[in-house]
Legacy VTK file of the C-alpha trace (Angstrom):
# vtk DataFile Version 3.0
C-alpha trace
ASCII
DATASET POLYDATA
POINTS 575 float
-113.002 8.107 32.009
-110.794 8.345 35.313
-108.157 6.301 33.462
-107.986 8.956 30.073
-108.004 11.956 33.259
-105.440 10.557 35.170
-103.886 8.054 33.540
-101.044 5.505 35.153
-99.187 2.666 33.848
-99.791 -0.857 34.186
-97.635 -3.948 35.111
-98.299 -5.564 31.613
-97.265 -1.945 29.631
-94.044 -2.470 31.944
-93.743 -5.681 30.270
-94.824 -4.944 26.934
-91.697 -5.819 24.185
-91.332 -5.041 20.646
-90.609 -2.863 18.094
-92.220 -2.210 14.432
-88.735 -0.102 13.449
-86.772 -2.410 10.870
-83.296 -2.953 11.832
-80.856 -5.489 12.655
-78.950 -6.584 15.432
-78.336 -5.755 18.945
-79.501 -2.708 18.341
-83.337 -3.734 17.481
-82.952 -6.043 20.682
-82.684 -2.571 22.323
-85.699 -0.792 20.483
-87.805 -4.068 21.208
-86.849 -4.462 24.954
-88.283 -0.553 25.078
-90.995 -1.499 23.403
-90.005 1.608 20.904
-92.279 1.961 17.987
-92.005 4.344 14.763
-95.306 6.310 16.595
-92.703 7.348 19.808
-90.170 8.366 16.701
-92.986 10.903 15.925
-93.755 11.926 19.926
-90.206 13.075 20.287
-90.427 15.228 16.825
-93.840 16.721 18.257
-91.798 17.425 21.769
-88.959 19.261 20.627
-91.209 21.394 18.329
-92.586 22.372 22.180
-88.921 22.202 23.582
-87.108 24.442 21.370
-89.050 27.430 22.983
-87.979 26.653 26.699
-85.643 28.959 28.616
-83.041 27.576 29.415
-82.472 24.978 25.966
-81.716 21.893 26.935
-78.355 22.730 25.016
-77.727 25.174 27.805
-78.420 22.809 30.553
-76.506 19.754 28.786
-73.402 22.038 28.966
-74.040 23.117 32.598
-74.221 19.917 33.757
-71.312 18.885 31.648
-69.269 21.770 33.400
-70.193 20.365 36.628
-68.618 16.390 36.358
-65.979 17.625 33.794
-62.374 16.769 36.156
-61.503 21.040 35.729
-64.986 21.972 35.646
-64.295 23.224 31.829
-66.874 21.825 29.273
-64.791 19.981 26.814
-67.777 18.797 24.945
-68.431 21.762 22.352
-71.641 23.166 21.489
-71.890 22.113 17.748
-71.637 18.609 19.123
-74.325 18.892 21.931
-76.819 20.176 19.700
-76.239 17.792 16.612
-76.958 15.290 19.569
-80.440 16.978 20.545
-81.295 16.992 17.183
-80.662 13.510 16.577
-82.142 12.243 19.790
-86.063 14.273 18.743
-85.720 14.123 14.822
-83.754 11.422 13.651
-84.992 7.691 13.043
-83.720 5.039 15.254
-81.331 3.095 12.742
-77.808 2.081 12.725
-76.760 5.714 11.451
-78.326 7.072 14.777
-76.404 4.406 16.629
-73.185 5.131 15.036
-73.813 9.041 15.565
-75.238 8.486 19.285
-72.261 6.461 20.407
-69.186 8.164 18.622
-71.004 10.844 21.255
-70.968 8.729 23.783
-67.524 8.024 23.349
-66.403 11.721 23.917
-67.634 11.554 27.591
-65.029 8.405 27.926
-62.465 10.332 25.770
-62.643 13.317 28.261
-62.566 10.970 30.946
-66.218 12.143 32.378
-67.443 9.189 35.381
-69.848 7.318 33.855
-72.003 7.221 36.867
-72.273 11.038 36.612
-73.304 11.542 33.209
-75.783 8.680 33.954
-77.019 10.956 36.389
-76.757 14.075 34.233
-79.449 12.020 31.761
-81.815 11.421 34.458
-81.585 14.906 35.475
-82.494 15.967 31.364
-85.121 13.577 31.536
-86.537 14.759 34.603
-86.417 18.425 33.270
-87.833 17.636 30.098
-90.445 15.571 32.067
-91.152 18.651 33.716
-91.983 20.480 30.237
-94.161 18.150 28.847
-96.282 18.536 32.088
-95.898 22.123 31.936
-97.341 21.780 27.608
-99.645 18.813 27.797
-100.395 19.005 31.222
-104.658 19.761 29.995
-104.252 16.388 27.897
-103.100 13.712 30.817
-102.959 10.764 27.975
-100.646 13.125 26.195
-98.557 14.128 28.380
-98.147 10.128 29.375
-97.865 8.958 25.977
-95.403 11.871 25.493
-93.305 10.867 28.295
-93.279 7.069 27.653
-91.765 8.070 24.314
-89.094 10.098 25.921
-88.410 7.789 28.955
-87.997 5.110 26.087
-85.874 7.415 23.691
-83.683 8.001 27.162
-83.545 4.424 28.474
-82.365 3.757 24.790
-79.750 5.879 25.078
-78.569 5.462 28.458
-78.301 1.847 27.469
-76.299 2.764 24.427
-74.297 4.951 26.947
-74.037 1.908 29.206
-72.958 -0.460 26.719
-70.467 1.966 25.637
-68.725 2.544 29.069
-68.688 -1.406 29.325
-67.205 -1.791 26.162
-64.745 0.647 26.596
-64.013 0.065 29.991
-63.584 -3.813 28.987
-61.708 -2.553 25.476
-59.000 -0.983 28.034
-59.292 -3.251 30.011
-58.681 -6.272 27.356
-56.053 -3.625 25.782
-54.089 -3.738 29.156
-54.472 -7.382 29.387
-52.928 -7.598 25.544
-50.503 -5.804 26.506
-49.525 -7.068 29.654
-49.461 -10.384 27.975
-47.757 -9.025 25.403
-44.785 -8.065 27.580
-45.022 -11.052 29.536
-45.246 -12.704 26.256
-41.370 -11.215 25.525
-40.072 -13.180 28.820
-40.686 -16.234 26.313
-37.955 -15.812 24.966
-36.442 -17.691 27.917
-36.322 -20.601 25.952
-33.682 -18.674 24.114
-31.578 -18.357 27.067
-31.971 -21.780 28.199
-30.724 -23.079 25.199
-28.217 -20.550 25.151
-27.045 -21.599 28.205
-27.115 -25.165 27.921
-24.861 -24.215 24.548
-22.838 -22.165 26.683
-22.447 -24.954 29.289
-21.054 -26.964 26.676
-18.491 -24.822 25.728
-17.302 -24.028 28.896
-16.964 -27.702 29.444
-14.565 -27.726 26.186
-13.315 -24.632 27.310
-11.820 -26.167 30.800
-10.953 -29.660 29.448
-9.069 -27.669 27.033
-7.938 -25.203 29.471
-6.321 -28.002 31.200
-4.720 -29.548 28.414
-3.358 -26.217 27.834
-2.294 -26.046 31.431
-0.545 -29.846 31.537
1.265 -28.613 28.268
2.549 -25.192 29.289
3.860 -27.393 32.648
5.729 -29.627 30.163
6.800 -26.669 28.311
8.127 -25.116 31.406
9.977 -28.263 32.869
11.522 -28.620 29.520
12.551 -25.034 29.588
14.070 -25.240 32.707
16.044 -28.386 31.398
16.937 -26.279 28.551
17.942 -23.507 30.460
20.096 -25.770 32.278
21.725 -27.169 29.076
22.015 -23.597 27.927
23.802 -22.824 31.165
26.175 -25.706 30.463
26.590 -25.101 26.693
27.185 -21.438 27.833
30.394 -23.210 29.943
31.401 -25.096 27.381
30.970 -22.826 24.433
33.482 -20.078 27.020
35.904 -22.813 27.441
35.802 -23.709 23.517
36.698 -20.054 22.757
39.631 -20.184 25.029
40.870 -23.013 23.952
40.609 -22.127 20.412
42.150 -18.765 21.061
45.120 -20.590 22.364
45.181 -22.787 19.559
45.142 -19.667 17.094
47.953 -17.863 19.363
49.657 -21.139 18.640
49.215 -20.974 14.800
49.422 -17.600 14.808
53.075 -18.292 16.385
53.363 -21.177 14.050
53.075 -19.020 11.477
55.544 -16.330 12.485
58.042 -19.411 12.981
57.431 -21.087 9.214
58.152 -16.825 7.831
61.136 -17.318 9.958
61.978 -21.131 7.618
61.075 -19.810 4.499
63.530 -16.441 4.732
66.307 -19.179 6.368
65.653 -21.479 3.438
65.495 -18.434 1.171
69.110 -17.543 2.054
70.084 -21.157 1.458
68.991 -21.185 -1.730
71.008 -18.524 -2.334
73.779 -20.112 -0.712
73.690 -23.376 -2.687
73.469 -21.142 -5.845
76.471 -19.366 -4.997
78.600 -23.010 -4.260
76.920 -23.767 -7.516
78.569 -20.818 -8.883
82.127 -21.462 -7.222
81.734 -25.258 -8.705
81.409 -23.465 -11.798
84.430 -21.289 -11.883
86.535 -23.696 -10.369
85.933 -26.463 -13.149
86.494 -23.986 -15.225
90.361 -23.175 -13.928
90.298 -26.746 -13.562
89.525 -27.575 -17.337
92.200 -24.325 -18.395
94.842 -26.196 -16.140
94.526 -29.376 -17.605
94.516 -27.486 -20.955
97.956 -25.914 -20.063
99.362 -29.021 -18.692
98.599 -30.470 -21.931
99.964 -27.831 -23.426
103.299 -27.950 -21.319
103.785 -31.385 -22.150
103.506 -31.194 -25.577
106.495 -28.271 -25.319
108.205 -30.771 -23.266
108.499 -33.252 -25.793
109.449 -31.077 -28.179
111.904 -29.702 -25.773
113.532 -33.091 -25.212
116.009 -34.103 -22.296
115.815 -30.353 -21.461
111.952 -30.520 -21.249
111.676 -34.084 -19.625
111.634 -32.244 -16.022
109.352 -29.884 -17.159
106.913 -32.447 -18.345
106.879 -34.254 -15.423
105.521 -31.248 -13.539
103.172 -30.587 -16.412
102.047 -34.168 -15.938
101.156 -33.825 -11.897
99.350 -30.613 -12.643
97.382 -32.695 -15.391
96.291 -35.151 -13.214
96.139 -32.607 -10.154
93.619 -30.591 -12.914
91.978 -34.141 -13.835
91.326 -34.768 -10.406
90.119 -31.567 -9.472
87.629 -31.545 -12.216
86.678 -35.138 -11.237
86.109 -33.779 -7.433
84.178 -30.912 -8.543
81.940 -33.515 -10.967
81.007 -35.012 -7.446
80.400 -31.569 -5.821
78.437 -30.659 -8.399
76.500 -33.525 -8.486
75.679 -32.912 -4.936
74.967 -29.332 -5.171
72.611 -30.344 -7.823
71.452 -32.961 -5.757
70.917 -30.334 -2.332
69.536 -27.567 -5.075
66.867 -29.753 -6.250
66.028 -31.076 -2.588
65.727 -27.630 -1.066
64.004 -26.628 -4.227
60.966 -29.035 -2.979
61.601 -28.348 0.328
61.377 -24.408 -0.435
57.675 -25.520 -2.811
56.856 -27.624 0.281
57.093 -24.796 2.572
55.552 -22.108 -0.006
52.722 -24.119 0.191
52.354 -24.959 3.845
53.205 -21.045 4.181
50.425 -20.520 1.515
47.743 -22.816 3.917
48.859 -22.188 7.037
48.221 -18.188 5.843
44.788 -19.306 5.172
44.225 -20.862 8.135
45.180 -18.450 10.049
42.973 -15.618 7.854
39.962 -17.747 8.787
41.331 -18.416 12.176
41.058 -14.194 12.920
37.674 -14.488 10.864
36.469 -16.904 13.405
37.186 -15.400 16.365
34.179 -12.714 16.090
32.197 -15.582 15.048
32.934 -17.955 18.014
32.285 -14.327 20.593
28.820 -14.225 18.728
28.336 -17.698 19.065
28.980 -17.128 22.946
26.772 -14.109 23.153
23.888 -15.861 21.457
24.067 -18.966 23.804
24.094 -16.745 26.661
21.105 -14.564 25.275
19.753 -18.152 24.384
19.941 -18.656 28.092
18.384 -15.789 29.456
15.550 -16.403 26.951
15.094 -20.005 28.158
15.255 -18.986 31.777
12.600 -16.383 30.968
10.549 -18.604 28.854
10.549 -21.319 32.153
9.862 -18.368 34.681
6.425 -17.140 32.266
5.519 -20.654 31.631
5.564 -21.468 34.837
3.203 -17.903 35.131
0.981 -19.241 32.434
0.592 -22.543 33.752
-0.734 -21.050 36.944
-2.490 -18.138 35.626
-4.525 -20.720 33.268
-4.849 -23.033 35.955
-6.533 -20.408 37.965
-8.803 -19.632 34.673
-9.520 -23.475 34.628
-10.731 -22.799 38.510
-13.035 -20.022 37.672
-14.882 -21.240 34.372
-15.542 -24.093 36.695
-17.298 -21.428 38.802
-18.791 -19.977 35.955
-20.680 -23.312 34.907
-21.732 -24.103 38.301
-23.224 -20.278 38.120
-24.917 -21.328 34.371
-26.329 -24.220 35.884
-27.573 -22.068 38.651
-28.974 -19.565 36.116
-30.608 -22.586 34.014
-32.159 -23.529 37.271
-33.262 -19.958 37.810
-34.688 -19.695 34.045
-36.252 -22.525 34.463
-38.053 -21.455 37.589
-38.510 -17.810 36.146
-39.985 -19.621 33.120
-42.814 -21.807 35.313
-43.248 -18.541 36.640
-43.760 -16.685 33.644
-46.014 -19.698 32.764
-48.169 -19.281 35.325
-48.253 -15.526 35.165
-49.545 -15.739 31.951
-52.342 -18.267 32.815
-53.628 -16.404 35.339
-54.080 -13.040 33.267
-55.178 -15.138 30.543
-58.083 -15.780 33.064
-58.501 -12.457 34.184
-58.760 -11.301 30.177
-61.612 -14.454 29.829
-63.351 -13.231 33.452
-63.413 -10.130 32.071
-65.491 -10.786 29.132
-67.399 -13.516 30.755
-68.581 -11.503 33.388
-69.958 -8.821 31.435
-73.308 -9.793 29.787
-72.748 -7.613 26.665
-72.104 -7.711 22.680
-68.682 -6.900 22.242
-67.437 -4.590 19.560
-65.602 -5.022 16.797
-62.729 -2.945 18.634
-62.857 -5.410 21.795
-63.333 -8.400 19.509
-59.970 -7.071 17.420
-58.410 -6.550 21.082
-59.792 -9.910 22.308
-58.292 -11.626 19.064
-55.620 -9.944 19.483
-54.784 -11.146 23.146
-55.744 -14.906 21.653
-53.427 -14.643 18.944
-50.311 -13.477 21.597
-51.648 -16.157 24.131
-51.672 -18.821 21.092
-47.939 -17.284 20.474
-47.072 -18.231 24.215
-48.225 -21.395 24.332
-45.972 -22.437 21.563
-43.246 -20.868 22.768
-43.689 -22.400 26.399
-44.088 -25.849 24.513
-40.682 -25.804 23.642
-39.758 -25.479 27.601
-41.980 -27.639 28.606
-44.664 -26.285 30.267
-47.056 -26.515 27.817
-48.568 -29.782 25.711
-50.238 -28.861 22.566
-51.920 -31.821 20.874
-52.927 -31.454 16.943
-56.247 -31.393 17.675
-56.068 -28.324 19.754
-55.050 -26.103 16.692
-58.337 -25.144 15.132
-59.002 -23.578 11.386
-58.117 -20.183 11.333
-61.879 -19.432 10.405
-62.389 -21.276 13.682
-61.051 -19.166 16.202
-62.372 -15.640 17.776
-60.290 -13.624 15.106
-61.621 -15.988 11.921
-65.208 -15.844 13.302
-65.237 -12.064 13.431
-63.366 -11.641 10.147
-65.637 -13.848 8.606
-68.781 -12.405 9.863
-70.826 -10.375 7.016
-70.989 -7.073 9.229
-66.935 -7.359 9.440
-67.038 -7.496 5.883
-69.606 -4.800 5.128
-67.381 -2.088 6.922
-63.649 -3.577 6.326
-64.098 -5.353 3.103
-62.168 -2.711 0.834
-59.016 -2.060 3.359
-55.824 -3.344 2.716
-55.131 -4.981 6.483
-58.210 -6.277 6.358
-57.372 -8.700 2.792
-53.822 -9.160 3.831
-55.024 -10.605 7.380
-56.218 -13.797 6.741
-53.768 -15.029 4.556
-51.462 -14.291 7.360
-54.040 -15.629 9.872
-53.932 -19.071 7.793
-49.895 -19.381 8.078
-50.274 -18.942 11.880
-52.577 -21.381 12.693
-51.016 -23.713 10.335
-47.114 -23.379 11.243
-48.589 -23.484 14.676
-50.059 -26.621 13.983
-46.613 -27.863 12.041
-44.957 -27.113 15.376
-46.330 -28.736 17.477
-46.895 -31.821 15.660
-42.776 -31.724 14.987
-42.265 -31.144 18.590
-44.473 -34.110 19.819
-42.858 -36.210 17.192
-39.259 -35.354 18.199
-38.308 -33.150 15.662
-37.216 -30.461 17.022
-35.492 -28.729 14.608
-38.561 -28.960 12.474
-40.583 -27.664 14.944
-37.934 -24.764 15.385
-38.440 -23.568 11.410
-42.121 -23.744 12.142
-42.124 -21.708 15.295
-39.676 -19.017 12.966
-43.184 -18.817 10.403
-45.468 -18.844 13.374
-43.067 -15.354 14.603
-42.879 -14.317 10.930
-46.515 -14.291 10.088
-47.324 -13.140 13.887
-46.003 -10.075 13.059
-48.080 -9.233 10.163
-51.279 -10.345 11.958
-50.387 -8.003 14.784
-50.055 -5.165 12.596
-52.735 -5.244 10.311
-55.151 -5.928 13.808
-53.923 -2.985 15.086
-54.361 -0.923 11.917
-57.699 -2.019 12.109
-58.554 -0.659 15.417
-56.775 2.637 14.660
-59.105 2.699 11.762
-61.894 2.062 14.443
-60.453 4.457 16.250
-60.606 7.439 13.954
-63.831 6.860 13.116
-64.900 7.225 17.042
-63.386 10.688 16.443
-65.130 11.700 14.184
-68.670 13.302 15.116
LINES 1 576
575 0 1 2 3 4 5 6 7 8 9 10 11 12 13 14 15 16 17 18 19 20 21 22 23 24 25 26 27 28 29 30 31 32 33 34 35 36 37 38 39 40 41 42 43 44 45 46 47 48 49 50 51 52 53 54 55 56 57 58 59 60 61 62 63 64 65 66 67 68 69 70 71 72 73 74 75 76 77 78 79 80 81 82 83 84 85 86 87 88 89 90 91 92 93 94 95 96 97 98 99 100 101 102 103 104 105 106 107 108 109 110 111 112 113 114 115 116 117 118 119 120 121 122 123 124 125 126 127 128 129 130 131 132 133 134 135 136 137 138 139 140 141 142 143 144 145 146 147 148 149 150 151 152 153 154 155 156 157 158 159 160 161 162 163 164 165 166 167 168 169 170 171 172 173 174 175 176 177 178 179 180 181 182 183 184 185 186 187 188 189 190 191 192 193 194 195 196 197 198 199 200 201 202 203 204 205 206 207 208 209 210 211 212 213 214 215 216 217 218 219 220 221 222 223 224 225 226 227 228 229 230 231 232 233 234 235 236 237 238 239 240 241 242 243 244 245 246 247 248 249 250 251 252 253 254 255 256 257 258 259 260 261 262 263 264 265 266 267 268 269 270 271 272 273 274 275 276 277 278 279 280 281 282 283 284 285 286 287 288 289 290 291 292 293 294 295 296 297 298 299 300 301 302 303 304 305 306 307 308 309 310 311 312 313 314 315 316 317 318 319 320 321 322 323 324 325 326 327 328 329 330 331 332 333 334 335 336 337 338 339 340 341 342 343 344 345 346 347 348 349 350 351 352 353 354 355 356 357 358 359 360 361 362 363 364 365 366 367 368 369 370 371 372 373 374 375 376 377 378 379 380 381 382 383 384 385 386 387 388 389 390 391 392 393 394 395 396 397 398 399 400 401 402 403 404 405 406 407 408 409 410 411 412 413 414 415 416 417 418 419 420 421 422 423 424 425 426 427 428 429 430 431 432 433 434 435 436 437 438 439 440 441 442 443 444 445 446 447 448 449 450 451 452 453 454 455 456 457 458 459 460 461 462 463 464 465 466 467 468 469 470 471 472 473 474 475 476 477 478 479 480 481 482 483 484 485 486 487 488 489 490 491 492 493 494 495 496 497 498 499 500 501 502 503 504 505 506 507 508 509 510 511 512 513 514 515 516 517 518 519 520 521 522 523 524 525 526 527 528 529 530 531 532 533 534 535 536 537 538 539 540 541 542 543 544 545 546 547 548 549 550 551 552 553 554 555 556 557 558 559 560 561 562 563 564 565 566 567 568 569 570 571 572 573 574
């Protein structure tokens, strides 16, 4: 009787578990560890029919205390959204609709950036005051009023474990977000293997580079010490060449005289010709006197004779100019026969002389022609010169500007292998970065007893899949071993266990990232596996086409994760 008028609660109603409600999951885990039956479902309908006429609502004091923890003491919760939550918490059945409904809530406090530990408080403070209310209505029935406020306490603890679990989960979403992406951008530093190999390529061509730079060096010294010979031959053929033109301009003075002497011949021998012509002519004339004398002496003699005794002196005179006519003719035979003789000589001397006139004409025509020639010829020897000289002075230049470029790209690889060693060390670095926030991201998760969403398992995956990414690439630097065993199925991992799971296909089954993912997924895991089994083998240029897929199809995974978790994302919006 004392027990129904004052009524208390026992150790083993503390400890009483279970729940007659049918759902699934973590959520009936909840209900059951509340011991939350459909009967308390019915208390809190029966309470807010009592509620609803209390001054202030509970509305009202939701909003003050709302305006109270809120970081510029502005509600940002609105109404609308406060009371569909009142209504939900008294009327509405405890199922996986409430859950959804209660928590997208829930996730407006973290939205708005509300302390957790306050708006824990402000639901003890609603309980208490609604505590208050059923004492103040059901005070005159003790059983129930405590039946009545086990229904509520269990109703709040059920919430204020939802409200729990969703601080948790968001505080280790951001927190595994952060991690992703801090591993993400650590992750880009991976591409130090790049530079390594870039500069171990670069090393090598600086190495060609200065052999070749002192080839180039030992050949432009040649090429100077032969110009300076040059230049000194060209200095001497400059000497020579001068001397050459004087000499030949002598030499043409001479035939230009020689030539003013042979016009001089040729008008002498002229004029003898004309000479010889004219004894030619006297020959002439005088044969002919000759030939009339010896006619008239003929002539006289014959008179003589005919003159007798009387003509006997007569023809003796006749008879000495006969013979004086007969010998003059016979003199001028001879004369004439030399004058021919002299006429035809000096006629080939006169042809001889033509022609030597005729040549040595020529030769002295290309003789001036030459001159201009032979001054060019000097000028471009001594330009030749100058050129040569110059050409010695900037080889010489070269040869010491190249060796100096020699010196410094000797520098320059001492300063790549310094920068190898550096990558190298920034690398193990890197490495070991990237372990430890790996184990930070795993602590994380570890240390926090609770079911992870499907947004912190997409974030968690997420941070695997980079990590997985890593390793690979640190593989090819050595810092990381990754035996063929080690790469699991892709249905075997964090990301393939949660895409295979039926509630991951109940809610993402019809969305396009969702079926493009784990084809994607598959090429990952399996070009990861290709790689390393290349790079343990010794194929590295195998392994290097397989790490190319494993970036390819990384790319895709990423994306359609993190259109997933937008998706998750709006749907936290949406009340």
């Amino acid at each position: 009787m004392f027990a129904t008028i004052r009524p208390k609660l026992e150790m083993a109603q503390l400890l009483q578990r279970g729940t007659d409600i049918n759902t699934v999951g973590r959520f009936k885990d909840t209900l059951a560890f509340n011991n939350f039956h459909k009967r308390d479902e019915e208390n809190l309908k029966e309470l807010y029919s009592k509620l609803m006429e209390c001054t202030p609502s509970m509305r009202d004091i939701f909003t003050k205390y709302l305006e109270e923890i809120a970081p510029n003491k502005h509600n940002p919760i609105s109404n609308q959204y406060i009371e569909k939550y009142l209504n939900a918490f008294f009327l509405h059945p405890r199922d996986e609709k409430y859950v959804d409904e209660t928590v997208r809530f829930f996730y407006l406090f973290r939205h708005h950036k509300l302390e957790p530990g306050k708006t824990i408080v402000i639901f003890n403070q609603f309980a208490f005051y609604v505590t208050t209310h059923i004492l103040y209505n059901f005070g005159y029935k003790p059983a129930k009023a405590f039946d009545l406020m086990r229904s509520f306490q269990g109703a709040v603890n059920i919430d204020q474990e939802l409200l729990f679990e969703v601080a948790t989960e968001r505080m280790i979403e951001h927190a595994v977000s952060e991690v992703s992406a801090l591993m993400d951008t650590n992750s880009q530093i991976m591409y130090m293997k790049d530079l390594v190999y870039s500069l171990d390529r670069q090393n090598e061509e600086i190495q060609s580079s200065t052999a070749a730079t002192e080839q180039i060096t030992a050949s432009i010294t040649e090429v100077a010490k032969t110009s300076a010979r040059i230049s000194e031959k060209t200095a001497d053929s400059v000497k020579y060449a001068t001397n050459s033109k004087n000499t030949i301009d002598l030499a043409l003075n001479e035939i230009f005289k020689t030539e003013e002497t042979f016009t001089s011949i040729v008008e002498s021998f002229s004029e003898l010709q004309k000479r010889v012509n004219d004894i030619e002519n006297v020959v002439t004339l005088i044969k002919e006197i000759a030939d009339q004398t010896n006619l008239l002496a003929l002539n006289a003699s014959i008179e003589a004779a005919r003159a007798g005794e009387h003509g006997k002196g007569f023809a003796v005179v006749a008879q000495e100019v006969r013979k004086l006519a007969e010998n003059t003719v016979s003199a001028l035979g001879e004369v004439s026969s030399n004058v021919q003789h002299l006429k035809s000589y000096s006629s080939n001397v006169a042809t001889s002389i033509s022609q030597t006139t005729t040549i040595i004409k020529e030769a002295t025509n290309e003789a001036k022609d030459s001159l201009p020639l032979l001054s060019s010829i000097v000028e471009a020897i001594e330009e030749i010169n100058v050129d040569v000289t110059n050409t010695a002075a900037i080889s010489e230049q070269q040869a010491a500007a190249i060796d100096e470029v020699s010196h410094r790209m000797v520098q320059i690889s001492d300063l790549q292998d310094d920068i190898r060693e550096l990558g190298q060390a920034t690398s193990a670095g890197i490495h070991q970065l990237g372990a430890e926030i790996n184990h930070f991201r795993l602590s994380i998760v570890e240390n926090n007893n609770v079911q992870l969403s499907s947004n912190a398992l997409l974030q968690l995956s997420k941070a695997d899949h980079i990590l997985w990414k890593w390793r690979v690439y640190n593989m090819f630097l050595g810092l990381e071993r990754i035996e063929k065993n080690e790469v699991s199925s892709h249905r075997d991992c964090r990301l393939g266990k949660w895409y295979s799971s039926e509630k991951a296909r109940d809610r993402f089954g019809k969305e396009r990232a969702y079926i493009e993912l784990d084809s994607h997924h598959q090429k990952v895991h399996e070009a990861a596996k290709r790689a390393a089994v290349s790079y343990n083998a010794g194929k590295i240029s195998d392994a290097e086409l397989a790490l190319i897929e494993v970036e390819s199809s990384s790319q895709q995974v990423l994306q359609y994760i993190n259109e997933l978790i937008e998706k998750l994302e709006k749907e936290r919006s949406i009340i």
